[in-house]
PyMOL Python script that loads the backbone (N, CA, C, O; Angstrom):
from pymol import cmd

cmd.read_pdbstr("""\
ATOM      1  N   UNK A   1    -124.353 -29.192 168.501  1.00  0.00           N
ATOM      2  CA  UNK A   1    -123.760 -28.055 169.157  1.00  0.00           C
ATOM      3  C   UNK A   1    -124.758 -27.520 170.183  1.00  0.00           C
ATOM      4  O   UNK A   1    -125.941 -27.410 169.858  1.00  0.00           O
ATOM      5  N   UNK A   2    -124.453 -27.275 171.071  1.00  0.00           N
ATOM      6  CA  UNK A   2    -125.035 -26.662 172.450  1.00  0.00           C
ATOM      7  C   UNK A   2    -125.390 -24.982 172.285  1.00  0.00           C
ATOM      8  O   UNK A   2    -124.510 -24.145 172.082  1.00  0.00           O
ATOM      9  N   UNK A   3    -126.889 -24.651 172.415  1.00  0.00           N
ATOM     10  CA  UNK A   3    -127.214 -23.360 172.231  1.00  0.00           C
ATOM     11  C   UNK A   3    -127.554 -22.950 173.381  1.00  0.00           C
ATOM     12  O   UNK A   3    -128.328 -23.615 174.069  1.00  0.00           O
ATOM     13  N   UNK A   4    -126.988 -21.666 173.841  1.00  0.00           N
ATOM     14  CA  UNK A   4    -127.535 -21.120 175.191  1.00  0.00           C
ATOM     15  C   UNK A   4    -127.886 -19.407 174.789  1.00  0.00           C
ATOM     16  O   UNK A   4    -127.215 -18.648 174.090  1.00  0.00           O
ATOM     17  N   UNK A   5    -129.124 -19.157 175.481  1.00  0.00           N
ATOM     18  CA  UNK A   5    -129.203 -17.910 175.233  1.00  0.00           C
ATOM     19  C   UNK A   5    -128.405 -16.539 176.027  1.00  0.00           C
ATOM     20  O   UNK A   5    -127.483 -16.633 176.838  1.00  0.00           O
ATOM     21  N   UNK A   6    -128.908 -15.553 175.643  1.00  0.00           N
ATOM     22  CA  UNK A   6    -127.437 -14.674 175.792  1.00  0.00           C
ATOM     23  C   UNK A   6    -128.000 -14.502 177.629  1.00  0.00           C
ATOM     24  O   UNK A   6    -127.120 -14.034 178.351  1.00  0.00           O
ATOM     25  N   UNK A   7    -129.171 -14.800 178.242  1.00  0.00           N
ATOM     26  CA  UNK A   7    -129.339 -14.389 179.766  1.00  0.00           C
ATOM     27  C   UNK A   7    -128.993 -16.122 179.882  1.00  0.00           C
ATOM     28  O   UNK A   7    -130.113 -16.326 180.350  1.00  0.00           O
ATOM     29  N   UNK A   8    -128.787 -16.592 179.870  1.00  0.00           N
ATOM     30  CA  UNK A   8    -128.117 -17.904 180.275  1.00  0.00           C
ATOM     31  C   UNK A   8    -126.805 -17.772 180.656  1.00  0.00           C
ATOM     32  O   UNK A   8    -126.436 -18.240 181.734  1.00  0.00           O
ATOM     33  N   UNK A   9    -125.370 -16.685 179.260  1.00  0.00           N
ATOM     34  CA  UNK A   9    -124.473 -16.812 179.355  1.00  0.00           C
ATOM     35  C   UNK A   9    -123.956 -15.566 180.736  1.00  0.00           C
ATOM     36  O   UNK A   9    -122.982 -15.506 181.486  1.00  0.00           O
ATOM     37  N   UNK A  10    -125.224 -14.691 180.530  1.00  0.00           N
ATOM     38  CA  UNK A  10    -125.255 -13.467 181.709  1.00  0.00           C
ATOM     39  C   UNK A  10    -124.863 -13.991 183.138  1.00  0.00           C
ATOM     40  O   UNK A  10    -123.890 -13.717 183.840  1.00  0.00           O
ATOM     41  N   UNK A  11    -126.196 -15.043 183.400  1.00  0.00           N
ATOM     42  CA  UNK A  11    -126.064 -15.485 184.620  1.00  0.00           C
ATOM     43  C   UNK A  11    -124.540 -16.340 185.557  1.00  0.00           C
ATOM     44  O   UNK A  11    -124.201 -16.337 186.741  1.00  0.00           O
ATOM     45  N   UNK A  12    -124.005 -16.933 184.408  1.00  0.00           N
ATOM     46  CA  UNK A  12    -122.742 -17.370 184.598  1.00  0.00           C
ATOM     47  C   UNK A  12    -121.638 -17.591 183.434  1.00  0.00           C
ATOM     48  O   UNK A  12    -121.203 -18.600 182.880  1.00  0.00           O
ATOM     49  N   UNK A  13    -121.367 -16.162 183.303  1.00  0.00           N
ATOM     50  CA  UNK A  13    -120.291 -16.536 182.137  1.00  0.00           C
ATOM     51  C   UNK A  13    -118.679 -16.821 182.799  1.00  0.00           C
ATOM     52  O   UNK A  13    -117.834 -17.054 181.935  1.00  0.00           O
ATOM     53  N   UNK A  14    -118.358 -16.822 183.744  1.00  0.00           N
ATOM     54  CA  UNK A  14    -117.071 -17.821 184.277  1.00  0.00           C
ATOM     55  C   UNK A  14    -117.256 -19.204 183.775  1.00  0.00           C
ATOM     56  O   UNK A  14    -116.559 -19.763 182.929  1.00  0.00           O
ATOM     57  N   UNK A  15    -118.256 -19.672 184.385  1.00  0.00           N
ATOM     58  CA  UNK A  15    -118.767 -20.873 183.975  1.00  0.00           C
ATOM     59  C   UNK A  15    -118.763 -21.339 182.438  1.00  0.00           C
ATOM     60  O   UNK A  15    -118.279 -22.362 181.953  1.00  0.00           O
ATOM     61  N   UNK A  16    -119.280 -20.540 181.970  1.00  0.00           N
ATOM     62  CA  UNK A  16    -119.321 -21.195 180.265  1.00  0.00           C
ATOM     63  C   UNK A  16    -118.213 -20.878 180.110  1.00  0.00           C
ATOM     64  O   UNK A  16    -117.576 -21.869 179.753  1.00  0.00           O
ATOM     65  N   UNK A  17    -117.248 -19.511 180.224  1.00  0.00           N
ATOM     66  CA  UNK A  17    -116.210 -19.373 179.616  1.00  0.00           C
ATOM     67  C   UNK A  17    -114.967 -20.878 180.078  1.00  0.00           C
ATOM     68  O   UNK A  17    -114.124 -21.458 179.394  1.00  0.00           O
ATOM     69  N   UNK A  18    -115.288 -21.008 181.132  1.00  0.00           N
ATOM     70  CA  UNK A  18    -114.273 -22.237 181.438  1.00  0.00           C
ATOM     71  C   UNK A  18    -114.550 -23.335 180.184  1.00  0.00           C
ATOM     72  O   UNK A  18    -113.785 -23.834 179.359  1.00  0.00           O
ATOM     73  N   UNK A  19    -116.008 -23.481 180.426  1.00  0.00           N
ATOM     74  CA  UNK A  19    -116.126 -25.186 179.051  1.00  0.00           C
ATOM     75  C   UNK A  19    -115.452 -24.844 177.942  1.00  0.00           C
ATOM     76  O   UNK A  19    -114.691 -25.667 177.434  1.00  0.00           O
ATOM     77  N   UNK A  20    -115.676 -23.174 177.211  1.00  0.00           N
ATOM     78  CA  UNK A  20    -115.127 -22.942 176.147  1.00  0.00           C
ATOM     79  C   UNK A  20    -113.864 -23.413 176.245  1.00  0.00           C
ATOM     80  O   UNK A  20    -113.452 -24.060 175.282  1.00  0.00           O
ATOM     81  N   UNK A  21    -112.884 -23.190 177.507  1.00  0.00           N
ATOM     82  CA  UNK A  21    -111.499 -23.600 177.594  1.00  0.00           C
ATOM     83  C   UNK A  21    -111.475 -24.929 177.313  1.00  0.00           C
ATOM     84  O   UNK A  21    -110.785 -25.321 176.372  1.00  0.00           O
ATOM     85  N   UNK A  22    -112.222 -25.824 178.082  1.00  0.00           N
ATOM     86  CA  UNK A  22    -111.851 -26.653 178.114  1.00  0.00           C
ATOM     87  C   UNK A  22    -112.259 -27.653 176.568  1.00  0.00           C
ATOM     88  O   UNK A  22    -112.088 -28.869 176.489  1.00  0.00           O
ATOM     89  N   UNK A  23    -112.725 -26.912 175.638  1.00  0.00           N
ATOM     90  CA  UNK A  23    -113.049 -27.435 174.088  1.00  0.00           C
ATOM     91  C   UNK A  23    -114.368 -27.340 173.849  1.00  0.00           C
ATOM     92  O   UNK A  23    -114.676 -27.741 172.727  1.00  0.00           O
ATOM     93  N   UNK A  24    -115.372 -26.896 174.604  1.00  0.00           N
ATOM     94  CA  UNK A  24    -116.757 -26.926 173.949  1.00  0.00           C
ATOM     95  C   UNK A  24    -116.716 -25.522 173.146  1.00  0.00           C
ATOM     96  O   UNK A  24    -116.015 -24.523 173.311  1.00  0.00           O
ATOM     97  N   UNK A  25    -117.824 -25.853 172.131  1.00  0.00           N
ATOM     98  CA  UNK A  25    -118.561 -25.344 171.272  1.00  0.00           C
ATOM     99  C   UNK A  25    -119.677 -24.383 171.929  1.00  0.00           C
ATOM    100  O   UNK A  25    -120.101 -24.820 172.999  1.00  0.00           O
ATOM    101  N   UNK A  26    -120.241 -23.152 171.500  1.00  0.00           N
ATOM    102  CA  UNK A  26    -121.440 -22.738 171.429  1.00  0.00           C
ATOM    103  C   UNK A  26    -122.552 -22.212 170.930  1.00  0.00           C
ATOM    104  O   UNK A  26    -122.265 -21.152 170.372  1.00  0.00           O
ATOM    105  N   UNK A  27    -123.505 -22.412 170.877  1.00  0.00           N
ATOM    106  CA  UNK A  27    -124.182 -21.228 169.392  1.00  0.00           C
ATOM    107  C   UNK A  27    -124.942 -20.394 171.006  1.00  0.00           C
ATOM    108  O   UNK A  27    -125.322 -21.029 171.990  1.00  0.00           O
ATOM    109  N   UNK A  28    -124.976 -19.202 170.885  1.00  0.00           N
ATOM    110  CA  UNK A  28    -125.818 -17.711 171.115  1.00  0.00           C
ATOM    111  C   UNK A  28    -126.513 -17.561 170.524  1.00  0.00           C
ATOM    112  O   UNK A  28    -126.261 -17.466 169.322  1.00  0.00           O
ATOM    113  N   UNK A  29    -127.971 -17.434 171.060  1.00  0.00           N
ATOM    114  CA  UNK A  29    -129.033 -17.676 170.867  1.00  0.00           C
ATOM    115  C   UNK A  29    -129.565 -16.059 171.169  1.00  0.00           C
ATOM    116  O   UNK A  29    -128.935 -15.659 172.148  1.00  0.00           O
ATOM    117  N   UNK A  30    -130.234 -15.303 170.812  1.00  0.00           N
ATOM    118  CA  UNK A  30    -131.163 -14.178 170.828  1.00  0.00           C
ATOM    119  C   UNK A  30    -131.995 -14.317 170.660  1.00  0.00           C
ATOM    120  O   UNK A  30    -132.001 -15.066 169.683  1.00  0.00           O
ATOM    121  N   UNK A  31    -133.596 -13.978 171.130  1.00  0.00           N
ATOM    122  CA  UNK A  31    -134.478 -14.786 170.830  1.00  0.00           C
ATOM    123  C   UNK A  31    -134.852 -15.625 169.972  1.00  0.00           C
ATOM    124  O   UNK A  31    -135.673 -15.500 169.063  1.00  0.00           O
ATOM    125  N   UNK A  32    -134.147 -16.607 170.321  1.00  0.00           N
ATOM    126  CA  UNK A  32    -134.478 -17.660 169.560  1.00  0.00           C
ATOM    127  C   UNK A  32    -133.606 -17.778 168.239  1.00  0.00           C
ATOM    128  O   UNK A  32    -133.698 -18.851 167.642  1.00  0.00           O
ATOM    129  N   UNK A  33    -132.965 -17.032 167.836  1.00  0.00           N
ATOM    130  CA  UNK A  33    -132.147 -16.835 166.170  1.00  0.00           C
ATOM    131  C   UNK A  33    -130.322 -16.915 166.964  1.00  0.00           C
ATOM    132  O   UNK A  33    -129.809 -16.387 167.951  1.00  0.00           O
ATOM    133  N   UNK A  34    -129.874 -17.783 165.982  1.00  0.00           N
ATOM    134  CA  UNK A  34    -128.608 -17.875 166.582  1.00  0.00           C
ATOM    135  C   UNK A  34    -127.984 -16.498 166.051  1.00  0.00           C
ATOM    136  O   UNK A  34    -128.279 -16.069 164.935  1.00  0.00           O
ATOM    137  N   UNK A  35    -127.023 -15.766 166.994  1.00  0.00           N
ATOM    138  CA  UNK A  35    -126.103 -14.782 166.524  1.00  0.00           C
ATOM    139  C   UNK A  35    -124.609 -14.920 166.423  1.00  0.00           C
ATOM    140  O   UNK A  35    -124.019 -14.010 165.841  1.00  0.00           O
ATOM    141  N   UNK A  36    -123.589 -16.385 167.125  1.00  0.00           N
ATOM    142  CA  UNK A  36    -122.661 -16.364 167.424  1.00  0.00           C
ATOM    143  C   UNK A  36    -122.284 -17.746 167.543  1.00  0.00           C
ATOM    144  O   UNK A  36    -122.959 -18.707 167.913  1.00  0.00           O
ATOM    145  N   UNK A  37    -121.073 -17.678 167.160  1.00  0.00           N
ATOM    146  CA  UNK A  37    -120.658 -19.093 167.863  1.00  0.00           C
ATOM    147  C   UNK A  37    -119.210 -18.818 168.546  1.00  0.00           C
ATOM    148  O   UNK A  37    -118.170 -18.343 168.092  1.00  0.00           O
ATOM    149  N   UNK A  38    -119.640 -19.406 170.060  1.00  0.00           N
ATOM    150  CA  UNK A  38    -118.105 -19.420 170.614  1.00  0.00           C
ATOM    151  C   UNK A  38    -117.800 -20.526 170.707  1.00  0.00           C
ATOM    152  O   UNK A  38    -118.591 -21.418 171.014  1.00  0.00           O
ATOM    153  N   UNK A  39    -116.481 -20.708 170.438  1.00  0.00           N
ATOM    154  CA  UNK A  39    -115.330 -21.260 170.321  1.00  0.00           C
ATOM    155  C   UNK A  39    -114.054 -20.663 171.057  1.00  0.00           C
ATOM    156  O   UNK A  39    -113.690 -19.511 171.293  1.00  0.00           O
ATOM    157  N   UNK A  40    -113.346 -22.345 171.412  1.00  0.00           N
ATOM    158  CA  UNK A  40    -112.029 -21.714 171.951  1.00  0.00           C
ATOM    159  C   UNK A  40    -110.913 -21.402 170.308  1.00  0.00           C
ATOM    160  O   UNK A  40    -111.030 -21.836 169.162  1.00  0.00           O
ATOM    161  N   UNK A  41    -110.025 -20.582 170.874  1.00  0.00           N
ATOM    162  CA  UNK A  41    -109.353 -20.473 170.309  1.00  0.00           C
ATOM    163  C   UNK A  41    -107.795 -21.341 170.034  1.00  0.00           C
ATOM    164  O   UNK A  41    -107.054 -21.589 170.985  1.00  0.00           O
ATOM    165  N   UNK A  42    -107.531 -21.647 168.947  1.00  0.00           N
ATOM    166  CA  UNK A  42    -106.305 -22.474 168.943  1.00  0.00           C
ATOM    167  C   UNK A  42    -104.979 -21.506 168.858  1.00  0.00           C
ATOM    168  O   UNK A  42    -104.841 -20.590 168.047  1.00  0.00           O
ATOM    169  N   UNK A  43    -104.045 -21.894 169.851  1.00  0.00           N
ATOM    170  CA  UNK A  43    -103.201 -21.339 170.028  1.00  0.00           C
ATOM    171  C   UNK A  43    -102.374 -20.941 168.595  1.00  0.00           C
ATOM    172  O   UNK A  43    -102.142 -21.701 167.654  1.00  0.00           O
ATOM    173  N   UNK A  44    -102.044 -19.666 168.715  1.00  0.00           N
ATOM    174  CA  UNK A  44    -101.158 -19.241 167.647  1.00  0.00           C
ATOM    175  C   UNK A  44     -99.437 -19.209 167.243  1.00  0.00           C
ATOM    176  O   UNK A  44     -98.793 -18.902 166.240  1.00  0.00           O
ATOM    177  N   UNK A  45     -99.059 -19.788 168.845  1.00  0.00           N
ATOM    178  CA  UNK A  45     -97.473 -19.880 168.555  1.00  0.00           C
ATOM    179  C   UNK A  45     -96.974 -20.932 168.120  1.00  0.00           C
ATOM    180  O   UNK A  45     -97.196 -22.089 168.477  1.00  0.00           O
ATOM    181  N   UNK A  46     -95.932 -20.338 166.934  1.00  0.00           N
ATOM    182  CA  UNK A  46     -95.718 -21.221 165.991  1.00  0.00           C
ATOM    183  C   UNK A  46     -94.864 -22.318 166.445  1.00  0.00           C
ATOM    184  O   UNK A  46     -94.115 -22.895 165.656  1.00  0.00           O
ATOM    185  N   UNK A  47     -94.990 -22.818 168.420  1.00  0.00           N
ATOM    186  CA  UNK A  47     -94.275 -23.803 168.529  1.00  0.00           C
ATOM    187  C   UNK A  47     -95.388 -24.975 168.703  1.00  0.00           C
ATOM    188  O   UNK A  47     -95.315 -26.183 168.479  1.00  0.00           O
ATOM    189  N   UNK A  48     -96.364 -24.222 169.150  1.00  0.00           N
ATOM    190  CA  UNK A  48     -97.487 -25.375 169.020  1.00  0.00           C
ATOM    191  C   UNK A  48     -97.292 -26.309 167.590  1.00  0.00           C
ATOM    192  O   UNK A  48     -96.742 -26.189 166.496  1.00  0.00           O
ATOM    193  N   UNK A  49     -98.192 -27.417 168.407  1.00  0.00           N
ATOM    194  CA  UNK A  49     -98.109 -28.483 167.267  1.00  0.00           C
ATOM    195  C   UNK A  49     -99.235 -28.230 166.234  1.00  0.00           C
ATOM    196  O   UNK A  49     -99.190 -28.889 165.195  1.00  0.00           O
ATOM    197  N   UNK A  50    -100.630 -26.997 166.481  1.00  0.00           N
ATOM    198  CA  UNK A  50    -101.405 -26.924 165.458  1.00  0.00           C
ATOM    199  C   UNK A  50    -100.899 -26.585 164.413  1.00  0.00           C
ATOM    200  O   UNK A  50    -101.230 -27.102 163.346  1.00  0.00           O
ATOM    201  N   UNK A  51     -99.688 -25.328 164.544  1.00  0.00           N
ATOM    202  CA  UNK A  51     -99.256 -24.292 163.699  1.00  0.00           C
ATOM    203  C   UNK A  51     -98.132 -24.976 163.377  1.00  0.00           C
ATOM    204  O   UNK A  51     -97.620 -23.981 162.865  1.00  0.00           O
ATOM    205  N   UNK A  52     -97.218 -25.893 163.215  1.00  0.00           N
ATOM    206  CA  UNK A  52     -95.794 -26.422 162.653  1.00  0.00           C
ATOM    207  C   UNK A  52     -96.042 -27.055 161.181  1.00  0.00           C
ATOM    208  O   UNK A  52     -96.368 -28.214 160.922  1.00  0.00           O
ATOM    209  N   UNK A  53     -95.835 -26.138 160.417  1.00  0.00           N
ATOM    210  CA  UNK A  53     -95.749 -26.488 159.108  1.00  0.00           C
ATOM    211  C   UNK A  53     -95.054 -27.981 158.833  1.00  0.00           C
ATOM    212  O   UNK A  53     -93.997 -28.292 159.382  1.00  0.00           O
ATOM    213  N   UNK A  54     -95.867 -28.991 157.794  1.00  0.00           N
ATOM    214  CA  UNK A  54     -95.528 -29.940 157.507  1.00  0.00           C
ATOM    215  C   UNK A  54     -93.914 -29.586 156.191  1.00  0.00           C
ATOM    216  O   UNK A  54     -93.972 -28.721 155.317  1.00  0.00           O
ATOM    217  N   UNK A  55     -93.216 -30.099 156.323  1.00  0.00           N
ATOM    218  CA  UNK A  55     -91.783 -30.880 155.967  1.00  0.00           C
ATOM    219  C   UNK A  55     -92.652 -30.611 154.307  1.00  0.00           C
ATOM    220  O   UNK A  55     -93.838 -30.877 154.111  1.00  0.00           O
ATOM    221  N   UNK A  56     -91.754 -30.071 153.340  1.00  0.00           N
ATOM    222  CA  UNK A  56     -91.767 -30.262 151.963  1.00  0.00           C
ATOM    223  C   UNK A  56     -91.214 -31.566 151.619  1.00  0.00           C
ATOM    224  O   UNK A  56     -90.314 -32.200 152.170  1.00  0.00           O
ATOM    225  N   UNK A  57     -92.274 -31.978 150.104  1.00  0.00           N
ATOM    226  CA  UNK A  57     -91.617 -33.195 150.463  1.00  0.00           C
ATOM    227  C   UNK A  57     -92.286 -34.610 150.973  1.00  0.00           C
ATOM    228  O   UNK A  57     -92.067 -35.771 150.624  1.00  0.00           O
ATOM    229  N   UNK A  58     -93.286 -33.986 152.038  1.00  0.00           N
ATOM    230  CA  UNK A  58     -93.464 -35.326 152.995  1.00  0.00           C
ATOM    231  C   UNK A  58     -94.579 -36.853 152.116  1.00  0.00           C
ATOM    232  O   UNK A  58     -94.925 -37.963 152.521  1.00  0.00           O
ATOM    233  N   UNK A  59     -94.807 -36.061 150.759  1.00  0.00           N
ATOM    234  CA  UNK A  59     -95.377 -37.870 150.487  1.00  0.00           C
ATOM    235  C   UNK A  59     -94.919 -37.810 148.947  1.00  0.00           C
ATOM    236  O   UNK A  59     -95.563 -38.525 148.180  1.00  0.00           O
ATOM    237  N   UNK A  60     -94.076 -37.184 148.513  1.00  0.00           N
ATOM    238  CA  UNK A  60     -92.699 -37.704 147.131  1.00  0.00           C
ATOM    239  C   UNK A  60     -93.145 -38.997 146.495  1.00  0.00           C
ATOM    240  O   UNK A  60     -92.756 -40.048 147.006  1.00  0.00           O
ATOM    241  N   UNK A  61     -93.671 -39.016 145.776  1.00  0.00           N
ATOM    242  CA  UNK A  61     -93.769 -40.161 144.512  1.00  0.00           C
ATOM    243  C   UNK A  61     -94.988 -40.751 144.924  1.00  0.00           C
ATOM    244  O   UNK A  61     -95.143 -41.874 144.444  1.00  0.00           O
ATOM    245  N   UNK A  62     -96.079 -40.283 145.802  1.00  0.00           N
ATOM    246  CA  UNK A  62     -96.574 -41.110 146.080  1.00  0.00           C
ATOM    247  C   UNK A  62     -98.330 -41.041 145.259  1.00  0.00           C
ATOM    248  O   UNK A  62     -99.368 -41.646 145.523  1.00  0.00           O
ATOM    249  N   UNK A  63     -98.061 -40.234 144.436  1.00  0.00           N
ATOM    250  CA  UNK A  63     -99.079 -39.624 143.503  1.00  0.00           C
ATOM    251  C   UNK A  63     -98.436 -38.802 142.089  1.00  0.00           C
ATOM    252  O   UNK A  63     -97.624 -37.881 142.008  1.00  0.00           O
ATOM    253  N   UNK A  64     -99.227 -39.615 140.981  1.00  0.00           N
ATOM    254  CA  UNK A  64     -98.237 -38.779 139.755  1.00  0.00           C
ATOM    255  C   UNK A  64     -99.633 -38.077 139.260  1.00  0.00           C
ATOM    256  O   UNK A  64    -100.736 -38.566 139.506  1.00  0.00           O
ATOM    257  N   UNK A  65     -99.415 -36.759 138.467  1.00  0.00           N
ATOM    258  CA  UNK A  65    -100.210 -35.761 138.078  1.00  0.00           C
ATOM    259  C   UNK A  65    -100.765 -36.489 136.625  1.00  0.00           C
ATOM    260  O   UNK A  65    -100.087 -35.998 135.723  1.00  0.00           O
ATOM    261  N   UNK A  66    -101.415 -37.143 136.250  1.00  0.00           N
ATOM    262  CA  UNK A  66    -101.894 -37.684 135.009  1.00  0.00           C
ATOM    263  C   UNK A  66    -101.983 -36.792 133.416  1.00  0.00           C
ATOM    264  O   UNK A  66    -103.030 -36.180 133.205  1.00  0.00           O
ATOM    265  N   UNK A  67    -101.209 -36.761 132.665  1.00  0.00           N
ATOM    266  CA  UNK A  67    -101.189 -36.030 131.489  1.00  0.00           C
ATOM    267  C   UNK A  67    -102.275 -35.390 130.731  1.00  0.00           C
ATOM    268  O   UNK A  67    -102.114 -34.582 129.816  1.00  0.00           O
ATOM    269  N   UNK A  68    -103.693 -35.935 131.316  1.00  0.00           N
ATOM    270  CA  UNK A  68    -104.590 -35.690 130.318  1.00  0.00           C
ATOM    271  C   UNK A  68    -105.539 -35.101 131.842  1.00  0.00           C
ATOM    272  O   UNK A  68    -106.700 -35.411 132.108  1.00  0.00           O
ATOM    273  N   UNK A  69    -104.511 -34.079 132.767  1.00  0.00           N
ATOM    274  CA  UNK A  69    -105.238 -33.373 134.059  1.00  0.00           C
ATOM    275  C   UNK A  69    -106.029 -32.266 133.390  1.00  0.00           C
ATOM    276  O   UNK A  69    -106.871 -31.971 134.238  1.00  0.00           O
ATOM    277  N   UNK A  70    -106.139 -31.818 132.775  1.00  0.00           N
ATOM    278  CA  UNK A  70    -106.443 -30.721 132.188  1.00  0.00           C
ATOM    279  C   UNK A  70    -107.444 -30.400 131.118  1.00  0.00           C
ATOM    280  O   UNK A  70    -107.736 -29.326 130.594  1.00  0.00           O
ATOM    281  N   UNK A  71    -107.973 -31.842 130.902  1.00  0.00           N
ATOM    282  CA  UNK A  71    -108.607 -32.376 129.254  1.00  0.00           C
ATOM    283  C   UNK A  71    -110.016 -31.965 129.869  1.00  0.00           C
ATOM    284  O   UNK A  71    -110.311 -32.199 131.041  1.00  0.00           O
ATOM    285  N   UNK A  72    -110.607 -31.517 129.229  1.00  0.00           N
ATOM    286  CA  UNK A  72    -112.440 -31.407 129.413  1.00  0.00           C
ATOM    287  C   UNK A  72    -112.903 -32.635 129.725  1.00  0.00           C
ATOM    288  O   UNK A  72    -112.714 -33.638 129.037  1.00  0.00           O
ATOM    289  N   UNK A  73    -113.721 -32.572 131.109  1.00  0.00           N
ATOM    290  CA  UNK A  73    -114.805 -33.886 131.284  1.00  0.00           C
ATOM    291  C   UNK A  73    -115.386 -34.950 129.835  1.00  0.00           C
ATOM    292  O   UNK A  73    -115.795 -34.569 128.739  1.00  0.00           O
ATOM    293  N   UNK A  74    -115.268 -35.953 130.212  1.00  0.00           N
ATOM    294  CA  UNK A  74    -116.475 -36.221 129.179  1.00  0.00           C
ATOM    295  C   UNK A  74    -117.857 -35.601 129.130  1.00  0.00           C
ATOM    296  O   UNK A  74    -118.310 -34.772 129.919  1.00  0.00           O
ATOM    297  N   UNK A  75    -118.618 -36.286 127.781  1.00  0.00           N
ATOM    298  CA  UNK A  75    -119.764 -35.775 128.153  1.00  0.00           C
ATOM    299  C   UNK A  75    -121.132 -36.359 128.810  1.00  0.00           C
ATOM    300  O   UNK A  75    -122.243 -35.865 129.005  1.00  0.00           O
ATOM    301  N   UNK A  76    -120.572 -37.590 129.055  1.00  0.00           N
ATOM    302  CA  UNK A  76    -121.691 -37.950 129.738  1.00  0.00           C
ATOM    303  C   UNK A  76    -121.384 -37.600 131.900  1.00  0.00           C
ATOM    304  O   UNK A  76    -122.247 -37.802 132.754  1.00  0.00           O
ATOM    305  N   UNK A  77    -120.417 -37.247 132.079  1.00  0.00           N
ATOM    306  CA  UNK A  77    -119.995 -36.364 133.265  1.00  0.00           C
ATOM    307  C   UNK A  77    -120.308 -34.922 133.120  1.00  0.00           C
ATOM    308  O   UNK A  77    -120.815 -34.240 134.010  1.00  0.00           O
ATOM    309  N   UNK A  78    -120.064 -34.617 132.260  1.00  0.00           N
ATOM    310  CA  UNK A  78    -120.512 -32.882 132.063  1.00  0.00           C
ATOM    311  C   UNK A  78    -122.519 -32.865 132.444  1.00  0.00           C
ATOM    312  O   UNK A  78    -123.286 -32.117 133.051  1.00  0.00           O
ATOM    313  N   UNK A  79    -122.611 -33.930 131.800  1.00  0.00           N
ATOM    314  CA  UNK A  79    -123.819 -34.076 131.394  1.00  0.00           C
ATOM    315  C   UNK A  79    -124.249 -34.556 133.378  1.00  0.00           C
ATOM    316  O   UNK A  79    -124.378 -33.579 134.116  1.00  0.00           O
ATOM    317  N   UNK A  80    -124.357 -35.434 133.781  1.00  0.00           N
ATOM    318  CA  UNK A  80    -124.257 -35.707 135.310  1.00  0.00           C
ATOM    319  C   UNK A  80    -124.194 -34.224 136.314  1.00  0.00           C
ATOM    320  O   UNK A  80    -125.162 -33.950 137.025  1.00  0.00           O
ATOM    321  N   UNK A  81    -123.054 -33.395 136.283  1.00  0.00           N
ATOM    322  CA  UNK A  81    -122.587 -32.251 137.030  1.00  0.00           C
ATOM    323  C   UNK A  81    -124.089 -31.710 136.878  1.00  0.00           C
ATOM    324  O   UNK A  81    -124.785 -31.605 137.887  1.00  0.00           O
ATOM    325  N   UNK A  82    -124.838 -31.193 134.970  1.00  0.00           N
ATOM    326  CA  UNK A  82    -126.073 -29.979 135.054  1.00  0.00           C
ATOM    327  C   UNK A  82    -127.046 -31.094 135.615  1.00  0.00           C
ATOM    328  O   UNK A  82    -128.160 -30.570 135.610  1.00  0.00           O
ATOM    329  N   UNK A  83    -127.138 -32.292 136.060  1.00  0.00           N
ATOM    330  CA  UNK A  83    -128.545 -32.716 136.181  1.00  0.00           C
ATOM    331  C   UNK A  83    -129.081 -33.223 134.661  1.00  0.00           C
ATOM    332  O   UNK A  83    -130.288 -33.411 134.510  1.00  0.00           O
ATOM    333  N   UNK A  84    -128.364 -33.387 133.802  1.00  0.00           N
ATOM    334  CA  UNK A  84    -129.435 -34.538 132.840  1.00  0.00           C
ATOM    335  C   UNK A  84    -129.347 -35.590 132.833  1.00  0.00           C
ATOM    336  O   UNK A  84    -130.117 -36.269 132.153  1.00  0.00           O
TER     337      UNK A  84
END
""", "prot")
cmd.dss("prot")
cmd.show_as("cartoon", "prot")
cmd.util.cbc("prot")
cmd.orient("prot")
């Protein structure tokens, strides 16, 4: 990710604000310590294709929930997860 400090974004913020449009990333920099990250924003109308809820439904049988979902780890996995 691309860091510019905040008299960087002073000197030409048309400029950066365009890259933001056009999909870059930024971290804001204050001396030296990041404070921010800009980003563009993804459109919010729900005709866009980010926001169109997927179809209920869309992968049906294609995974079954296993009967024993719920059963305590073994213990040599329990045992793995703390580190022994």
């Amino acid at each position: 990710m691309i860091q510019i400090s905040v008299d960087e974004m002073k000197r030409d913020l048309p400029a950066f604000l365009h890259r933001v449009e056009t999909g870059e990333t930024f971290v804001l920099v204050k001396a030296g310590k990041p404070v921010a990250e800009i980003m563009p924003i993804i459109s919010s109308s729900i005709n866009s294709p980010a926001m169109q809820l997927r179809p209920f439904g869309l992968c049906a049988g294609e995974f079954t929930v296993p009967d024993d979902f719920n059963a305590p780890l073994p213990e040599n996995i329990l045992a793995a997860f703390e580190g022994q």
